[in-house]
C-alpha positions in Angstrom: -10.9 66.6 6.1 -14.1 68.3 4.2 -15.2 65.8 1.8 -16.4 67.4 -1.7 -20.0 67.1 -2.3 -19.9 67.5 -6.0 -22.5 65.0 -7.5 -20.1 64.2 -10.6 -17.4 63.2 -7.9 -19.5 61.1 -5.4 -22.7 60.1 -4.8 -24.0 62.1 -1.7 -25.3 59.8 1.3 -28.7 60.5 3.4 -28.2 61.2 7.0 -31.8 60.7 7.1 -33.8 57.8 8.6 -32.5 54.1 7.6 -33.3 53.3 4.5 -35.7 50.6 3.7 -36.8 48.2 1.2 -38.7 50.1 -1.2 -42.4 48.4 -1.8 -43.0 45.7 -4.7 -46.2 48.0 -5.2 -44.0 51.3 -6.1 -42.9 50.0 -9.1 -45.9 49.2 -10.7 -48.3 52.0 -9.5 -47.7 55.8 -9.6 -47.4 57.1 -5.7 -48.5 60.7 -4.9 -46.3 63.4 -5.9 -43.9 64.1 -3.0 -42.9 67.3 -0.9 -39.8 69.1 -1.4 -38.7 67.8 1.7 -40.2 64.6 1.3 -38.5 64.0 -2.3 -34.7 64.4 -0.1 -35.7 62.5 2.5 -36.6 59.4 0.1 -34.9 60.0 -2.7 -31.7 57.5 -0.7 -34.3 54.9 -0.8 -34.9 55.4 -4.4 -31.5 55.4 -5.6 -29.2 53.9 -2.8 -29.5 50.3 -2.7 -27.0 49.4 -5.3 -25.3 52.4 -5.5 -21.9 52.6 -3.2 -22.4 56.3 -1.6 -20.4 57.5 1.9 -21.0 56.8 5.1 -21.5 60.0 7.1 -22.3 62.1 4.2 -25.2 64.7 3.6 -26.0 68.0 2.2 -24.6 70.8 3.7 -26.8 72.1 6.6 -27.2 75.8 5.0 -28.2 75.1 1.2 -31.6 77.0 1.0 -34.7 74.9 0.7 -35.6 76.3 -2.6 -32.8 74.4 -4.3 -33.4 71.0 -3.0 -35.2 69.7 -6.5 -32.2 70.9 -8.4 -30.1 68.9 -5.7 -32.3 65.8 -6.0 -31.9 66.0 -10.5 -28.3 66.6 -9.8 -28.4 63.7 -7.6 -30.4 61.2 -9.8 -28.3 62.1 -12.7 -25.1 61.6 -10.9 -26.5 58.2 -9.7 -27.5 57.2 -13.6 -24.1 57.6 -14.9 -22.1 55.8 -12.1 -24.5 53.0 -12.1 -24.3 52.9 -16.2 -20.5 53.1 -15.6 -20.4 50.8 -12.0 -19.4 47.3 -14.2 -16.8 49.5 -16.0 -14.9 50.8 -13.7 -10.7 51.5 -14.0 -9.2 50.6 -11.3 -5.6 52.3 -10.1 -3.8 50.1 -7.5 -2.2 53.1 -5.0 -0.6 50.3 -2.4 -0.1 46.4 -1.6 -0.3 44.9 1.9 0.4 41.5 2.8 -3.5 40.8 2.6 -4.7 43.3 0.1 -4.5 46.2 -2.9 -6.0 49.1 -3.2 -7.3 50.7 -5.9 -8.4 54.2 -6.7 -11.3 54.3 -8.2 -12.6 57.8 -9.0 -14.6 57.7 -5.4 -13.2 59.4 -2.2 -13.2 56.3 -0.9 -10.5 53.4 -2.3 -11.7 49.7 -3.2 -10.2 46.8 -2.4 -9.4 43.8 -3.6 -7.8 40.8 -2.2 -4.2 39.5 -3.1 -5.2 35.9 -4.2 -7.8 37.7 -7.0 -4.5 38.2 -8.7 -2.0 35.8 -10.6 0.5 34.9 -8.4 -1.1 36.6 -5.4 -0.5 39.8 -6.5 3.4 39.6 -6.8 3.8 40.9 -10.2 1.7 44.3 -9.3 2.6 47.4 -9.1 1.6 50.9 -7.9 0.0 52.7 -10.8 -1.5 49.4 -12.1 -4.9 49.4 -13.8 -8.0 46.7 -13.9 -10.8 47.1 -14.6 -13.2 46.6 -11.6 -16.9 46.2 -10.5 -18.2 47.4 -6.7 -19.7 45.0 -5.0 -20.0 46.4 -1.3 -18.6 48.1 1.3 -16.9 46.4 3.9 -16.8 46.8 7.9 -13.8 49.9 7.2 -16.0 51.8 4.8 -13.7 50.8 1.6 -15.4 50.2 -1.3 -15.5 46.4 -2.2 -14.3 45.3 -5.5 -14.6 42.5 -7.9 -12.4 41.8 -11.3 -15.6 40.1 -12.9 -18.7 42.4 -14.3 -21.4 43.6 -11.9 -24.3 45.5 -13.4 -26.4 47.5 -11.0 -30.0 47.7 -12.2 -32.5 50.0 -10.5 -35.2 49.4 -12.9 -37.0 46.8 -14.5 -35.7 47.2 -17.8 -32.2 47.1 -16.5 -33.0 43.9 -14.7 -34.2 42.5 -17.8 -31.1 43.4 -20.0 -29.1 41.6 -16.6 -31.0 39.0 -16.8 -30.9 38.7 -21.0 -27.2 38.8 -20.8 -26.8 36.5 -17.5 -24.4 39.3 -15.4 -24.4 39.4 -12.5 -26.1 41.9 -10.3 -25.4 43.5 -6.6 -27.7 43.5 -4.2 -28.0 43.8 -0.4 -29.8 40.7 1.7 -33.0 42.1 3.1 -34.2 39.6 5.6 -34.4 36.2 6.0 -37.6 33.9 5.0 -38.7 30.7 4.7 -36.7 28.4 2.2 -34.3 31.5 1.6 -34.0 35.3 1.5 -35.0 38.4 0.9 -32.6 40.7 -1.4 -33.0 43.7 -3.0 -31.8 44.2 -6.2 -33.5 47.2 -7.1 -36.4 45.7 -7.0 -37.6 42.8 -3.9 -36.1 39.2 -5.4 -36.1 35.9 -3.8 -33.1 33.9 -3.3 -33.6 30.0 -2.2 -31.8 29.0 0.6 -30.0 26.2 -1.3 -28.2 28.8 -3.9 -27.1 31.3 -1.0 -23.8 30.0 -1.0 -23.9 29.1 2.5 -23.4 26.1 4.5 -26.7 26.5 7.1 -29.6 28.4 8.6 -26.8 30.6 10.8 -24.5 31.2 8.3 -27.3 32.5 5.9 -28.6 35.3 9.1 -24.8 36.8 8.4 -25.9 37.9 4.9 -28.7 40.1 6.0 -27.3 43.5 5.5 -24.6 42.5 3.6 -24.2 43.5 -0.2 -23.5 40.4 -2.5 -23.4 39.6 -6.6 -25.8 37.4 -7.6 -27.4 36.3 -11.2 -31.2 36.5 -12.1 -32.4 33.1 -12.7 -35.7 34.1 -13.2 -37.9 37.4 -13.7 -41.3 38.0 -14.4 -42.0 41.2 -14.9 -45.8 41.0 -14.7 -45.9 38.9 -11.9 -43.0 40.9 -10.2 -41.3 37.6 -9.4 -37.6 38.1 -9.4 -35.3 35.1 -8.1 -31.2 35.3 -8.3 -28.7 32.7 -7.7 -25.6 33.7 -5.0 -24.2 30.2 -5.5 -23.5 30.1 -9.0 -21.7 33.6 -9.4 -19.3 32.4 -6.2 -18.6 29.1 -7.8 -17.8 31.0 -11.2 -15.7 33.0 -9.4 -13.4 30.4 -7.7 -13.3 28.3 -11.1 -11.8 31.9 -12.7 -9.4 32.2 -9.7 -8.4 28.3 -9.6 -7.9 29.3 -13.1 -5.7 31.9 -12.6 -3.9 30.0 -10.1 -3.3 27.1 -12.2 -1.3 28.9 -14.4 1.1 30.4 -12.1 2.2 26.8 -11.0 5.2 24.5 -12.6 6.1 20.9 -11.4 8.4 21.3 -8.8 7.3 24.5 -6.7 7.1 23.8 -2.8 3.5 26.0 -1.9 1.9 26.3 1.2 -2.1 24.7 1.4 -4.7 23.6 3.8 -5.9 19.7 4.3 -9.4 20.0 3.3 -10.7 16.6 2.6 -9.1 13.0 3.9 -9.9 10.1 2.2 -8.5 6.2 3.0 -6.1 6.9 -0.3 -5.1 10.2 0.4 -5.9 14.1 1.1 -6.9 16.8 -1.0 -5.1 20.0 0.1 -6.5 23.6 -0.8 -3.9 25.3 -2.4 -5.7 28.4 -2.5 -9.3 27.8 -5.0 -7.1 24.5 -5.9 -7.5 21.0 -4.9 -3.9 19.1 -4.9 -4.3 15.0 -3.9 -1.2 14.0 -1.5 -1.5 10.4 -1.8 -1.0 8.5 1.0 2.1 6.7 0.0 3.7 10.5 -0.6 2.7 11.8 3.2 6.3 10.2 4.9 8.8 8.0 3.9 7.9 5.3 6.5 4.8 3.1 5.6 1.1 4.8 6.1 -2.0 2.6 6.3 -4.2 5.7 6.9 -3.7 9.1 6.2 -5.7 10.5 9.4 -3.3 8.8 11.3 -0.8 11.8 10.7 -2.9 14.4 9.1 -6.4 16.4 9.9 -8.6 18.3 8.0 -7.2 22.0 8.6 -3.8 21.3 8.9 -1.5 23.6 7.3 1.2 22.5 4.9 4.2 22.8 2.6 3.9 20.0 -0.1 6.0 19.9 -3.2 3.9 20.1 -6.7 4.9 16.4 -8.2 2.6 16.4 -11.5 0.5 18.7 -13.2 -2.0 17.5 -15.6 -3.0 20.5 -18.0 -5.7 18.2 -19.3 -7.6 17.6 -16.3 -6.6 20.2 -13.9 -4.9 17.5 -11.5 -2.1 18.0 -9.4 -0.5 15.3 -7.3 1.5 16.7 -4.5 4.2 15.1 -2.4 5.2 15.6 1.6 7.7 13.2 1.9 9.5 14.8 -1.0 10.4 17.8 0.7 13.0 15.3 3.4 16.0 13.6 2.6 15.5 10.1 1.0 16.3 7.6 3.8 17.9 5.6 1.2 20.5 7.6 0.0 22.6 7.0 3.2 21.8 3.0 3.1 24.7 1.5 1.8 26.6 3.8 4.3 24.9 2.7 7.5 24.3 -1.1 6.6 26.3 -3.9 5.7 26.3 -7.6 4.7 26.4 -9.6 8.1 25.3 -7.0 10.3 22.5 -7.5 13.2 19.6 -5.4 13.1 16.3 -4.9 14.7 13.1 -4.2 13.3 9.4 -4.0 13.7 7.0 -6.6 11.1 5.2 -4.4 9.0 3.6 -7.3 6.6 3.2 -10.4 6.1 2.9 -12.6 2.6 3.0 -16.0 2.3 6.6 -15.4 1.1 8.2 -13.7 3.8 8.1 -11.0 6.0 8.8 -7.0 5.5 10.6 -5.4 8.4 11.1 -1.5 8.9 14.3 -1.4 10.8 14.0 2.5 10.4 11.6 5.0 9.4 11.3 4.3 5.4 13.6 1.2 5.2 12.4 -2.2 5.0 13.8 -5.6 4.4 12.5 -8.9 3.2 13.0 -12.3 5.6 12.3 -14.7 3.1 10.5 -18.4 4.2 13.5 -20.1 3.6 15.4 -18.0 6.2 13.4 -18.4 8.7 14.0 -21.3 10.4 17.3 -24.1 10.3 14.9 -27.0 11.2 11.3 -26.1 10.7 10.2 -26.4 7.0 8.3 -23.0 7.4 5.1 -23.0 4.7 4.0 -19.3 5.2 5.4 -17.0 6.7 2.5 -16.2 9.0 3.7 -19.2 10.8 6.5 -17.7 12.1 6.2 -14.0 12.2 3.4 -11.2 13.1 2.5 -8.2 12.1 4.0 -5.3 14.8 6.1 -8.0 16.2 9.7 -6.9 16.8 12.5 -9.1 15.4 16.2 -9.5 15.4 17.6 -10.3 12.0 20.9 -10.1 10.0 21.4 -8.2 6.9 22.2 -11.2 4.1 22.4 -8.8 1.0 22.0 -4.9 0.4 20.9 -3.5 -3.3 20.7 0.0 -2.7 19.5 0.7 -6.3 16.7 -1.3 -6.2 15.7 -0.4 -2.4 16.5 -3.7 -1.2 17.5 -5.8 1.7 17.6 -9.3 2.2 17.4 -10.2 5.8 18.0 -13.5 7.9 15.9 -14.6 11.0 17.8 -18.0 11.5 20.6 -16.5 11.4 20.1 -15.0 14.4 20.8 -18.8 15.8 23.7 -21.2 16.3 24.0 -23.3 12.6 23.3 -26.7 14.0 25.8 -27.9 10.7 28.8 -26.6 12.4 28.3 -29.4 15.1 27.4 -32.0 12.7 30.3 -34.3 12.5 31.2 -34.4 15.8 28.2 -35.2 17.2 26.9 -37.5 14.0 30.6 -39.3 13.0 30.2 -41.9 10.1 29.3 -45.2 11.6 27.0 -44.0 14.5 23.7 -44.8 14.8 20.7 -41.7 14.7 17.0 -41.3 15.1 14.5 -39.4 13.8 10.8 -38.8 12.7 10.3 -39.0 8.7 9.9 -35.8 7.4 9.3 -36.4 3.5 9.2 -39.2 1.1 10.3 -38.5 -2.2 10.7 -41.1 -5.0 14.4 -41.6 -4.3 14.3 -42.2 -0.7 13.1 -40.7 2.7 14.4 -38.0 4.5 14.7 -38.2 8.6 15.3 -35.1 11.0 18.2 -36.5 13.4 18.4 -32.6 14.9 16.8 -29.4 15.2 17.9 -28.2 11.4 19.7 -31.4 10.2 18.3 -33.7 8.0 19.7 -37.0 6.6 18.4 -39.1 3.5 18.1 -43.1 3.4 18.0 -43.9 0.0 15.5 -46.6 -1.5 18.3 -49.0 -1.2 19.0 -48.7 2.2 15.4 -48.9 3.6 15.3 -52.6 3.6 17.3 -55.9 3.0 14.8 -58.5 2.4 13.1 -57.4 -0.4 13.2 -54.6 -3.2 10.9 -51.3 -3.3 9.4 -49.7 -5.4 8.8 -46.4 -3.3 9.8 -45.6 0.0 5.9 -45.4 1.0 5.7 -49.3 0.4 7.5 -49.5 3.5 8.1 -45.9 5.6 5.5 -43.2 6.4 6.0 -39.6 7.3 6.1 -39.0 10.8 7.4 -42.4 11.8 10.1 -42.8 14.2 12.9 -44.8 12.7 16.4 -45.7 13.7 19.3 -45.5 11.0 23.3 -45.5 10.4 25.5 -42.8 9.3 27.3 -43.7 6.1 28.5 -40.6 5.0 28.8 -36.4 5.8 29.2 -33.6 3.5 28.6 -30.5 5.8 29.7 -28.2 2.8 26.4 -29.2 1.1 24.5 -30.3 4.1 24.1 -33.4 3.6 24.0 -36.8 5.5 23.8 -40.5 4.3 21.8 -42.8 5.9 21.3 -46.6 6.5 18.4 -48.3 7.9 19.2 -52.0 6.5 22.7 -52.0 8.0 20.8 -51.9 11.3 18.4 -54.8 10.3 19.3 -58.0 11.9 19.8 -61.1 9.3 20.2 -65.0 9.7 23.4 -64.3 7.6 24.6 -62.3 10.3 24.1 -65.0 12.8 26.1 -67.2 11.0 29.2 -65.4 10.4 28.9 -64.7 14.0 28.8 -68.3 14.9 31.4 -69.6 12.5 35.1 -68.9 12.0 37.6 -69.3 8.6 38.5 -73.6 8.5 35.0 -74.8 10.5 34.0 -77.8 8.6 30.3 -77.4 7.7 27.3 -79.1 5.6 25.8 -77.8 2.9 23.9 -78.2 -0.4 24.5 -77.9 -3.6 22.6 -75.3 -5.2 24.5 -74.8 -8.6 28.0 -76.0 -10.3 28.8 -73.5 -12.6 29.7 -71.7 -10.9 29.8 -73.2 -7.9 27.0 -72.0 -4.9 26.2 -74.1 -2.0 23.3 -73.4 0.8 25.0 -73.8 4.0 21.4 -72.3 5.5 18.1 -71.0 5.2 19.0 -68.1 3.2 23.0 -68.4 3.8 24.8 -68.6 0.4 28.5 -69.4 -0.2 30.6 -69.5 -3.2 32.4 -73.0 -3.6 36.1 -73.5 -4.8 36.7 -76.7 -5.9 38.1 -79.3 -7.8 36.2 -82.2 -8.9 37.8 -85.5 -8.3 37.7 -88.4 -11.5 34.7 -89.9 -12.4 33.5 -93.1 -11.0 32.7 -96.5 -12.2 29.3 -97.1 -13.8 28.0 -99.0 -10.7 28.9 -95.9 -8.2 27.7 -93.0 -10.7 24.3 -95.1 -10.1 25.2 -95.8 -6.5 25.4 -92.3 -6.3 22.5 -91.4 -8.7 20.6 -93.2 -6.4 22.3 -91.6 -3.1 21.5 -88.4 -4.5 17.8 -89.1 -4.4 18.2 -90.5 -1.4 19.6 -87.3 0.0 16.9 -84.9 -2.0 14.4 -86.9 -0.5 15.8 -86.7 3.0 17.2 -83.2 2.8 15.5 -81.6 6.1 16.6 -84.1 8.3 19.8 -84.7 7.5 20.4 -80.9 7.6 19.2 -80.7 10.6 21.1 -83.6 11.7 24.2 -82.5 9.9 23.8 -78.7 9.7 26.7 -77.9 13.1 29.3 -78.8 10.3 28.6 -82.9 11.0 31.6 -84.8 8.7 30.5 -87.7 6.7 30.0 -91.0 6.7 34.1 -92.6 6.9 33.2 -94.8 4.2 32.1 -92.4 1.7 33.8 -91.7 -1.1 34.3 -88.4 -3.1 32.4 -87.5 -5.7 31.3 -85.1 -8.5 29.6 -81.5 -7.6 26.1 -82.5 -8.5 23.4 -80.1 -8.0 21.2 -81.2 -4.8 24.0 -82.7 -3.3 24.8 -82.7 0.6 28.3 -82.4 0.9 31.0 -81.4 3.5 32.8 -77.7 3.1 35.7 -75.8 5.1 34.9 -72.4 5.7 37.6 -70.3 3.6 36.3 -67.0 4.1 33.9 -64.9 6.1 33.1 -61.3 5.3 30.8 -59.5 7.5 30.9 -55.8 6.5 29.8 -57.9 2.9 28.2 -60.9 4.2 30.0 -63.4 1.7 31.0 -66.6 2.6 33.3 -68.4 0.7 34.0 -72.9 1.2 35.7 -75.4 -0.6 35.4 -78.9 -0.5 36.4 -80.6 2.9 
């Protein structure tokens, strides 16, 4: 097709030598007055470098030499009022691809523009759309680069001034690369440090030379000639103004595609497209996440769920597991009360342990279902984390995403074999496990525990705590008195074990055996038959004596108190006395004969009456 060469159409390209940078030295000192064919040949250099013109273009071959200086003033006045009109441009979209729109913009050529400098990615645009539009370039396909923001495209010092007055920003094409930065012509030669090219590295800064970019004057001296623009700044303003735009096309709720761009021990920030989203970690899955680079890496793509916007800030918190089913929901479906599961320790607190027993499901073994015997402190005594473990379900509370589980449970319940292998009246051994004010308690099994009250400690003597006499960890022998397996609970004896000199007797002595003893009281009566062997006396005093015997016997009586060891230990067997005594009174410290009426050895009592 035969493009039109019409100066008020398009600006008309060289097909002369490539053109270079013009010299700082130009600008500032008048240069000799040119040829008519040296005007054509430079006038591209003059005009060009922040003009957008056509590849491939140039003058026709047959237009007469004579008329090349009204070419060139036709050219420079096209070139003034497209560069005074560049920043201004309308912009008529003429079709939408998946990647980009184009625009008509007055040239032969189209711009371009890329979806994402739209709201909503373009989707609300139409054909025969307008924006206005500034060209920035040309890319590798010869279209004419756009930008929605202001470019102004100075050629002269006074137009870099007003640029540099009103801070726009200003196209210009990367010349070379130098120390500390680059070279870029922006009409005239500027300097542009390394650290506000925009770019990453050394390498990534060689791909610029050639390339047209927008950039803002940071400094300019005219009489010094120093110029120095800023690429950094303008691409930052731009992604704010697009992460602007973008912002306002999203709602809580929407599902939108982004990029893992950062990951930190709390989460990752995911580039939603000139947006930063944070997924935190405990929104990545519905099982438990200690790190979120153990599922994720930096460049993954994702679909996360927007969960909160914050207009205030500009924060949005995005979710991953939100976009699967809640493991939860089905719980009370799949689980119930009594049922044996297996699971995998995911923590461990001094109160129990959490097991996953599927991916986002946990359940709680408390302390005190640990173990049926062992008085288990921590939990860390019994259980690890990553161990696997057996357990049964105790209690489900779906709306409060719990689960109570058992680990002892898991075991035979040493209670249900309690009274037959424990049956009141048998004697049991244990360590001491506990001494409490009341009494001691003694393990007699793995997971059974009995108590010996205070009372039954000892015989001899009363306590005042069970440490006076027991300590924990000591071995001790006891009798069952009583069972309640409903409550767990056993009764224990240790005194009915004890041997006593009571017991002797009753096991030497039968109901009606004549025996000695002394009087120890008369009202009511209590004889000693022993050391430490009291009876209860039934009697009935026969009638008082004369004078003479009461002294006789006053007398006797002193005799006897005085004598009292060895005649109990002469009498004690159940001796009889003397034939010639007489009866006589219940005194107190009397040695008198007694039948055995009663002996009681489940009570030790003893019961006599006078022989």
């Amino acid at each position: 097709m035969t493009e039109n060469t019409n100066p008020e159409t398009e600006a008309p390209e060289s097909t002369s030598a490539p053109i270079t940078e013009p010299a700082a030295e130009s600008l500032s000192e008048p240069a000799a007055e040119p040829t008519t064919g040296e005007a054509l040949a430079t006038a591209p250099s003059y005009e060009v470098v922040n003009t957008p013109v056509l590849a491939g273009e140039a003058a026709p071959a047959d237009e007469p030499m004579e008329d090349f200086g009204a070419l060139l003033a036709d050219y420079e006045k096209s070139h003034k009022r497209k560069s005074e009109a560049g920043p201004t441009l309308q912009g008529t979209v003429v079709s939408i691809t998946p990647e980009q729109v184009f625009l008509d913009i007055g040239y032969k050529i189209e711009g371009v523009l890329p979806r994402a400098a739209f709201e909503k990615n373009a989707d609300g645009v139409q054909r025969g759309d307008m924006f206005p539009v500034s060209i920035t370039g040309r890319n590798e396909e010869g279209y004419y680069q756009l930008s929605r923001f202001k470019v102004a495209q100075p050629k002269d010092w006074s137009a870099l001034q007003a640029a540099f007055d009103q801070k726009l920003a200003v196209s210009g094409t990367v010349t070379e690369v130098v120390k500390g930065g680059a070279r870029v012509d922006v009409g005239v030669r500027a300097f542009m440090p390394a650290s506000r090219s925009g770019t990453r590295d050394a390498a990534e800064l060689e791909t610029l030379v050639g390339q047209q970019i927008t950039c803002r004057i940071t400094k300019l001296d005219v009489a010094d000639e120093d110029v120095v623009v800023d690429r950094r700044v303008v691409l930052e303003e731009q992604a704010l103004a697009a992460a602007g735009e973008r912002f306002g096309t999203l709602k809580e709720g929407d599902v939108v595609s982004g990029t893992v761009r950062t990951l930190m021990p709390y989460g990752a920030f995911i580039d939603l497209g000139g947006i930063d989203g944070l997924l935190h970690v405990s929104d990545i899955a519905w099982t438990r996440i200690s790190k979120p680079e153990d599922v994720l890496s930096v460049g993954d793509k994702l679909d996360v769920k927007i969960l909160k916007i914050d207009p205030n800030t500009k924060k949005l918190s995005l979710g991953l597991k939100q976009l699967q089913q809640e493991p939860w929901e089905t719980v009370p479906q799949r689980y119930q009360a009594g049922q044996r599961v297996s699971g995998t320790v995911t923590r461990v607190q001094d109160f129990g342990a959490f097991v996953e027993i599927e991916p986002g499901v946990e359940g709680l073994i408390h302390v005190s279902e640990m173990s049926w015997g062992k008085k288990v402190r921590i939990a860390s005594d019994i259980l690890k984390p990553g161990e696997r473990v057996d357990a049964v379900i105790l209690n489900i509370k779906p709306e409060e995403k719990r689960i109570s589980l058992g680990l002892k449970q898991t075991l035979t319940d040493p209670w249900t074999e309690v009274a037959a292998k424990f049956p009141v009246g048998s004697q049991v051994q244990g360590p001491v496990t506990k001494l409490m004010a009341f009494g001691a308690f003694v393990q007699i099994a793995e997971g059974v525990e009995g108590m010996v009250h205070i009372s039954e400690i000892v015989a001899d003597r009363r306590l005042n705590h069970p440490s006076d006499a027991l300590r924990v960890g000591q071995t001790v022998q006891a009798q069952v008195l009583a069972i309640d397996t409903g409550k767990r609970q056993i009764k224990l004896s240790m005194k009915q074990l004890i041997p006593t000199s009571i017991d002797e007797y009753i096991a030497e002595h039968k109901v009606g055996d004549k025996v000695s003893g002394r009087v120890v009281a008369v009202a009511p009566a209590t004889v000693e038959l022993g050391e430490g062997i009291i009876a209860s006396c039934r009697a009935t005093a026969p009638a008082a004596p004369a004078a003479g015997a009461t002294s006789a016997s006053a007398a006797q009586g002193k005799a006897d108190l005085s004598s009292l060891s060895s005649m109990l230990s002469a009498r004690w067997k159940g001796a009889a006395p003397a034939p010639d005594a007489k009866p006589q009174p219940l005194e107190a410290g009397q040695v008198r004969s007694f039948k055995i009426t009663k002996l009681d050895a489940a009570s030790k009592q003893i019961e006599v009456e006078l022989a």
